[in-house]
N, C-alpha and C positions, 0 to 999 in steps of 0.2 A: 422386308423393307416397306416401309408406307410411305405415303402422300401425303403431308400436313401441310394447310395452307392454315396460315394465320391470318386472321382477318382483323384490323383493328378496332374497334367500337367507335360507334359513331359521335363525332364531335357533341361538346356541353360548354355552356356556357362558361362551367369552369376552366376547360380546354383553354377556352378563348382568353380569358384572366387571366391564365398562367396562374390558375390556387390547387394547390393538391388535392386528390380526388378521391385518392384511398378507398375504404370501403362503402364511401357515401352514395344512397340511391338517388341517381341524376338522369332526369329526362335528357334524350338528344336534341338538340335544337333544329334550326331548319338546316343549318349548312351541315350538321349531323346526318339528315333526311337525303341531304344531296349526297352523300357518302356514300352510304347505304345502297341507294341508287346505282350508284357507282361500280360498289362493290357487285352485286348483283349483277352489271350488266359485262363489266368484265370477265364474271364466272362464265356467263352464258356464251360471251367471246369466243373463250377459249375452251368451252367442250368438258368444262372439268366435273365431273358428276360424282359430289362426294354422297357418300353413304349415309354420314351423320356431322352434326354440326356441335360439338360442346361449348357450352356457356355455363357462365353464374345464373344464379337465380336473379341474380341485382342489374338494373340498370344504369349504365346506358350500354353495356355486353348483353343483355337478354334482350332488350326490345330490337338490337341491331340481328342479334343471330334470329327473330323467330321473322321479322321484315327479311331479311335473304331468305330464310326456308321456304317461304311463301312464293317469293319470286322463282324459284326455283322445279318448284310446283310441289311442296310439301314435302321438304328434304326431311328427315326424323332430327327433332333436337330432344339433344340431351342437356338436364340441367343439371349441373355437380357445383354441391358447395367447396370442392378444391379451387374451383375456376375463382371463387370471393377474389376481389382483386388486393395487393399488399395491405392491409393495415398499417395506414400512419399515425394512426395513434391522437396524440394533440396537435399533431401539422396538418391534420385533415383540415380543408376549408381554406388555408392559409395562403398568403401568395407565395410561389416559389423561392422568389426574391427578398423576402423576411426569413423564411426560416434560414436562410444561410447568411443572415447577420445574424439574426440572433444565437445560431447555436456555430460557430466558427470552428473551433474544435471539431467535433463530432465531422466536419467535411475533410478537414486538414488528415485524421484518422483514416478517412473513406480513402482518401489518395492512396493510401497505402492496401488497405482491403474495403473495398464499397461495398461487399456484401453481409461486412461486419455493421452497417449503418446502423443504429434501432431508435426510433422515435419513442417519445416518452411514451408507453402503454401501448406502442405499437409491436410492430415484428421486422425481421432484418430478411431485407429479399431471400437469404440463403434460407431461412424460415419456411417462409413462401414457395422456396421450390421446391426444399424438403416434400413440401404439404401437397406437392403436383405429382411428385415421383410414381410414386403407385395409378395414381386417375388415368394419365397419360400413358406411362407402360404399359398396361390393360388394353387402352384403346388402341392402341399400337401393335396388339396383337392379334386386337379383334376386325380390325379395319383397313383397307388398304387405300384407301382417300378420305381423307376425316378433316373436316374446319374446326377451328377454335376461333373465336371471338371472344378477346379480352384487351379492356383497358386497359393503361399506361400506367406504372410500371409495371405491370405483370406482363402482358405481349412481350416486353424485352427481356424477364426475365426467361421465358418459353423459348425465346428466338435464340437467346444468348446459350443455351441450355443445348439446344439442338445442333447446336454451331459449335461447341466445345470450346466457348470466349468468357470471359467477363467481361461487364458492361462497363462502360468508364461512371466515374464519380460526377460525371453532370446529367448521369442517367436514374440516379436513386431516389429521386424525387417524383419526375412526370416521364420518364423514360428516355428513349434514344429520340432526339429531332432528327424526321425522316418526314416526309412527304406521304409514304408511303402506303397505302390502302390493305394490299393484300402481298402476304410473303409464300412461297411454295419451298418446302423445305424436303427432302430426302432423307428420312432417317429411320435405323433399326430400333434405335433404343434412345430412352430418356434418365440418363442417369446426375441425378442431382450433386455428385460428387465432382463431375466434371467439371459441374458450372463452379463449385467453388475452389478448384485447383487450378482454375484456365487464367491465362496469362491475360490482364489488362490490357486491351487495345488503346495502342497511340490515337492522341488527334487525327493522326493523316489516316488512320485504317480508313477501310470502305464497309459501309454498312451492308449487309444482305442485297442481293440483286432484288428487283421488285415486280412481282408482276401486273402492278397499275399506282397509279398517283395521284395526286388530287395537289395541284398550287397552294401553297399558302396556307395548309392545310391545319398546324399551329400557331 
């Protein structure tokens, strides 16, 4: 059993736009910085002493994980190109709120399976977690408290993954709206088949309990 705290990457400008962010490399901004911050000092809070920290090579997940390692006093990061966050394809850039006028089908479809989603030239989250399966079981066997820091959608694909849920259809794009800084999850295994056989949570489900927040945070 290990310790997986998911940490989210720190706020970008495109956060703030509500534009898809996909595999694009995006500095963090300042209210990014105060995240980070954040993240960081709730670690140190609560005693949690991870071993390693995995990230993408891409920012705004790499410059947030190697800013926590530091605070942490030079936690080991590892950088795996698994961690790339979803490929959106040509919605990369876009505002949330465009692409689902213009492609209206392809959402009506998600309703049904969102993890069937695929943006033109892009990949479809169940793609994505496929692409994690092995990264994360490995380190799950090598590690008995381990962080991930990744951006939105990927974080919820990870989260949703670990949780044996699918993500709702307003999560396919920038992910799950949550507040929430850092997730502690419990888990033996990461198996990508779960995520795509797990039942769709309702509106009213409740997100992952959290162990820190940040206002206003999207």
């Amino acid at each position: 059993m290990s310790t997986v705290v998911i940490m989210r990457a720190g706020c970008t400008d495109y956060d703030e736009q509500h534009r898809v962010l996909g595999t694009l490399d995006m500095p963090i901004n300042e209210k990014g910085m105060a995240q980070v911050r954040e993240i960081s000092g709730i670690l140190q809070q609560k005693g949690i002493r991870l071993q390693a920290i995995l990230t993408s090579p891409e920012d705004p997940a790499h410059c947030t994980a190697q800013k926590v390692s530091e605070a942490l006093g030079g936690v080991r990061l590892r950088e795996l190109d698994e961690l790339r966050n979803v490929n959106q394809g040509l919605w990369q850039g876009l505002p949330e709120s465009d692409i689902r006028k213009r492609f209206p089908r392809l959402f009506r479809t998600g309703k049904e399976n969102v993890t069937a989603i695929c943006p033109p030239e892009g990949e479809t989250l169940s793609d994505a977690c496929f692409r994690l399966e092995r990264a994360l079981s490995k380190a799950m066997r090598k590690y008995d408290v381990f962080g991930i820091v990744a951006p939105e959608p990927l974080a919820t694909v990870i989260r949703c993954t670990l949780q044996h849920r699918r993500p709702p259809v307003t999560a396919c794009l920038c992910g799950e709206e949550s507040t929430e800084l850092i997730q502690i999850i419990e888990s033996s295994t990461f198996a990508a088949a779960g995520f795509l056989t797990a039942d769709e949570p309702s509106s009213h489900d409740a997100l992952p309990v959290a162990a820190g927040n940040l206002e206003n945070e999207r």
